[in-house]
Structure formats: structure tokens, C-alpha cells
N, C-alpha and C positions, 0 to 999 in steps of 0.2 A: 510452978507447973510449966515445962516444956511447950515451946509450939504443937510440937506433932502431937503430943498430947492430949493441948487445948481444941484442936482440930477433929480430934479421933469423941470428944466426948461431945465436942458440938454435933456431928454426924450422929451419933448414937440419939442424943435427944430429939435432934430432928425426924430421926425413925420413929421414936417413941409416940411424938404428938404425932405424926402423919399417919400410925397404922391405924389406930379405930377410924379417923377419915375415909380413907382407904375401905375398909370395911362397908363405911356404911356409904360410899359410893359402889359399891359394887354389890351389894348387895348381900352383904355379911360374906364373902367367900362361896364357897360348891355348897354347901348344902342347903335342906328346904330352912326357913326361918321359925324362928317358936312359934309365929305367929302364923295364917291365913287365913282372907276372905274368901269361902270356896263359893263357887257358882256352879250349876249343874244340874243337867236334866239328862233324860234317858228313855227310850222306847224297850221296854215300860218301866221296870222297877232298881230302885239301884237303894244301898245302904255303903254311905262310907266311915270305915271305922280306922285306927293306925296302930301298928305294933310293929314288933322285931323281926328279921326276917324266918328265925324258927317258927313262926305263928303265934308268939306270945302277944299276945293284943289287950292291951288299954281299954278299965273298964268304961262302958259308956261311947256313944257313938257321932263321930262327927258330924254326921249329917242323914237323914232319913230314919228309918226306910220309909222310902216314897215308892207309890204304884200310881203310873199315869196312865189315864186309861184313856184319854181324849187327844188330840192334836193342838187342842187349845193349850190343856195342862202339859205336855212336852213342848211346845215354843212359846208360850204368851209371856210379853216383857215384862208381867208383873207377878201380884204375889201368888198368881192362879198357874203360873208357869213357871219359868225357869225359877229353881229356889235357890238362896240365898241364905250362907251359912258365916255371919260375923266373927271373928276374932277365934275360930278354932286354933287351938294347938297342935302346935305338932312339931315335934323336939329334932333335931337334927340328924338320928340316927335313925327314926321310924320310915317306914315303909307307909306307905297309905294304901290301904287295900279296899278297893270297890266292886260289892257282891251284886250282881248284875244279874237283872232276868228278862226275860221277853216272853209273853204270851202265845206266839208262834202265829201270829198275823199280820203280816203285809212285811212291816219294817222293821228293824231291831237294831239298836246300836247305842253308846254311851260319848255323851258332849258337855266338856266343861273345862273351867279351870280355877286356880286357885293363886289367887292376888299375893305377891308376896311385896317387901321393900327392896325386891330384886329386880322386880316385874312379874310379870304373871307366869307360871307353868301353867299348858294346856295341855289337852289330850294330842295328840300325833304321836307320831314314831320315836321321839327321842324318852326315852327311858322308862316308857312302859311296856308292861308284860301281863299278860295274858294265860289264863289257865282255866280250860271246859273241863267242869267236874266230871262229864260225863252223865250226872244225873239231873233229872226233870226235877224242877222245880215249880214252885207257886208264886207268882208274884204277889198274891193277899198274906204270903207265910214263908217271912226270910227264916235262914238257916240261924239256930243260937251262935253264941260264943264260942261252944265247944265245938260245935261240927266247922264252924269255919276254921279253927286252928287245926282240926283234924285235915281238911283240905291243904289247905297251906301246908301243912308235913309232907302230906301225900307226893302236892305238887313240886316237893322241894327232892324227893323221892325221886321220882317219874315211875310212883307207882299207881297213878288215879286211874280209873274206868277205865279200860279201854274204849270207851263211846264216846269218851272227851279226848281231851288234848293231851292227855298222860302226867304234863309237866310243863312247867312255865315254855312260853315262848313268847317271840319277839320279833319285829317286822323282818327279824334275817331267818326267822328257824324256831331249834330246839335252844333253849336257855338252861334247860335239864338236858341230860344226854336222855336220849331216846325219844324224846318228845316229839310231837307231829302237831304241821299246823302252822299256822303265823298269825301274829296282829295284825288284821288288817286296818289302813289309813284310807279314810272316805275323803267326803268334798267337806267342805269351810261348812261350820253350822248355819253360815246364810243362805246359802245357796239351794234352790230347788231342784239339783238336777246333779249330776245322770241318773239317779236314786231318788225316788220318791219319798225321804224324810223329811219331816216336817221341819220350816227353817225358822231361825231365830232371827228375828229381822232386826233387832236392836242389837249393838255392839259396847253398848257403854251404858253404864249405871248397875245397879243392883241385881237386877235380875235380866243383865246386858253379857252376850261371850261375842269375845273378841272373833275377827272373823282368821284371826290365826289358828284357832282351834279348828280340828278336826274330826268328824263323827270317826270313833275306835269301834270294832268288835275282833269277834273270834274266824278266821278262815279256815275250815277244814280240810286237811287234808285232800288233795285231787280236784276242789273245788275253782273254777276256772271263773264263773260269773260271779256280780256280785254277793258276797255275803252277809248285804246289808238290806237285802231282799230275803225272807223267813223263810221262803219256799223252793230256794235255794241252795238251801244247810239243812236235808230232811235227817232227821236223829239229834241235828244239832239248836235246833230253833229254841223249843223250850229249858236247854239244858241251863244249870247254875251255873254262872261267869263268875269268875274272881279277876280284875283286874289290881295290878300295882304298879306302885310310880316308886322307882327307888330314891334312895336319899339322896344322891346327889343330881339335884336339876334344876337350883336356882342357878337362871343366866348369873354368868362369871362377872360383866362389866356393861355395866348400859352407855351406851354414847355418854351422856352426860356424866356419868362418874368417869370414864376415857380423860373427859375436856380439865374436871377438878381434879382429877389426879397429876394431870401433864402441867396445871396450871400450879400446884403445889410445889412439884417438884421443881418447877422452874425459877421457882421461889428460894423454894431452900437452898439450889446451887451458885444465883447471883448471891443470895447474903453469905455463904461459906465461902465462896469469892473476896467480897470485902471486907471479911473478917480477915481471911489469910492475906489482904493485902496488907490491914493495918498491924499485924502482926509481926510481918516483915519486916 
């Protein structure tokens, strides 16, 4: 075997052992992981389920349906409050979608996140999307399987209510053409203020949301104050929410996988160094 040769397959193997490394410092690549730990609560009622973006959805449900009807049961750090959902699935292609409702008093809004070997995704502005059915809802009576996958058509459409949002959007706009509205980004779930939502004062543990989360909801159109006050969004208060998170939102590389990747790489090039000296 030639030098260049011996050279060109030590490179190759060296890529070989170093991609799953790679991987699992970063956090498997862009997408969500098989795995997460979701954390989450909501003023008042949320159910999270995951499918395809046609609305084809996985039977059986991540996590709820919970209806919180107290300020203790939306922030308390234990199992009376934020709830806490181990080891859900959720495959790399799926969407997670969360049917969201509010009772149409004082506050409304949706706070959590979901633990990956990425780090966490939370709720803010990076890559969820938002869609007002348009219709009132019950927080004691989520929608079946089949009306939420008729939603999610609709809103893939931009043919839903016109009393909702018509069609996905996103803290810039319409996500659907025609769609009206935005996602709106509140304050850190700890924080008491400028909104009167109930805060999460713990940031760590099981039924802890980091304070990088963000309360999410729906802003309607024209709507200038907040929309995390019910009586604020009049037509919109009670309506069914569908939020989603698309699949690609696991952070890319955490500091720490940065340092073992540079610290890898620096490896393989001193020894493909003193290979091709003694080769010489």
C-alpha cells in the first residue's frame, strides 16, 4: 500500500470513530432526539400529543390533558404543579403539537420545556408556531384525535375560522399565506411582571423550567397590549390553541461538545502528523 494511500485511510477511519462522538456532543445533530423529558404547565389547560406535519398524529398522548384551575397547580415545584413527563418519544421527524386552552380569566398563556441530550428546548420564539382555531373551547373537554388532525389540515390550509388565526404563524407573521396574528414571547416563567402570570420560582429539578423559557401565546391581529392578559384578546380568550414545535430545534452544539470536538480533532491531526512523518 502506497503512502498516500495509507494516509487517505487513516483519515477515513479517523472520521469513522469521531462521527458518533460528534453526534453525541452535540447533541445528535438538528433534530428533536427519540427521547424527552417534557416539563410544563399552562394557564389553564394544555394536552401534548406528536405527529406529522399533515396532522397525522401518534396514537396516545405525550403528556395531559391537564386543566389547572389554581395558581398553585400552574407554578408549584412539585407534583401539584408544574408536571413532568419522563422518557416521551418523539422521533425525529415529528412535530409536537400542544392543544391549549384558557378559561377566559385574568391570564392565559403556555410555559415549558422539553430536556433533550442536546439540552433543553423551550417555549420562545425559535421554532414554534401557533394556530387560533377560531373556536371556543372547554378546558374540562379536549378536542379527540380526529378534530385535532382536522385543525392541523385546516391550519396547514389557511382555511380555519376566521375568529382564529386562519393558519399557522410565527413571532414574524403568517407561516401559512394569509394567515393573521403572531406568536407572541412573554417574560421568563420566573418572573412576576409586567403580566400578572403566575411564576415558576424553581428552575431546576422535575418539576423545575429553566428561566430561559418563555410564557408563549396567540396575539391577534391589531392587538397592541398584552395578550397574555384575557381581556385583552375579547373573541380570542376562550378559543382552542394548537401550538407546535417543528423538528428541527435541538441546539446544534453545546460549549461542551465545541471543547470535545476541538479537543478530538486536535488529536487526530498531531497523530496523522507522526504517522506521515514515520512514513517519510
Amino acid at each position: 500500500m502506497s503512502r498516500n494511500a495509507r494516509l487517505v485511510l487513516a483519515v477515513a477511519s479517523a472520521v469513522a470513530l469521531l462521527t458518533p462522538a460528534f453526534a453525541l456532543a452535540s447533541g445528535g445533530g438538528n433534530k428533536i432526539d427519540y427521547t424527552a423529558n417534557i416539563k410544563l404547565t399552562a394557564d389553564n389547560a394544555y394536552e401534548v400529543i406528536v405527529g406529522d406535519a399533515a396532522g397525522t398524529l401518534n396514537v396516545g398522548s405525550l403528556g395531559g390533558p391537564v386543566n389547572n384551575t389554581t395558581n398553585g397547580q400552574i407554578h408549584a415545584c412539585d407534583a401539584t404543579g408544574v408536571e413532568y413527563y419522563a422518557g416521551r418519544t418523539v422521533l425525529p421527524a415529528d412535530y409536537v403539537y400542544i392543544v391549549a386552552m384558557n378559561d377566559g380569566s385574568v391570564t392565559q398563556g403556555l410555559l415549558g420545556q422539553l430536556d433533550t441530550s442536546g439540552g433543553p428546548i423551550v417555549t420562545n420564539g425559535a421554532g414554534w408556531q401557533v394556530f387560533d382555531t377560531g373556536d371556543v373551547g372547554n378546558p374540562n373537554s379536549f378536542p379527540t384525535t380526529g378534530q385535532i388532525t382536522t385543525y392541523i389540515q385546516k391550519a396547514n390550509l389557511g382555511t380555519g375560522n376566521v375568529a382564529g388565526s386562519k393558519g399557522w404563524v410565527d413571532i414574524n407573521g403568517a407561516v401559512t399565506p394569509g394567515s393573521v396574528g403572531t406568536l407572541a414571547v412573554g417574560q421568563a416563567g420566573v418572573d412576576s411582571s409586567p403580566d400578572p402570570l403566575p411564576p415558576v420560582s424553581c428552575t431546576s429539578g422535575d418539576h423545575g423550567i429553566t428561566s430561559q423559557a418563555r410564557w408563549i401565546w396567540y396575539r391577534p391581529q391589531g392587538v397592541a397590549s398584552s395578550p397574555f392578559v384575557a381581556s385583552n384578546t375579547p373573541g380570542h380568550s376562550t378559543n382552542i390553541m394548537i401550538f407546535r414545535l417543528t423538528p428541527q430545534n435541538v441546539p446544534a452544539m453545546s460549549p461542551l461538545g465545541l471543547v470535545v470536538m476541538s479537543l478530538l480533532l486536535a488529536g487526530v491531526s498531531l497523530w496523522l502528523l507522526r504517522r506521515r512523518t514515520r512514513l517519510a
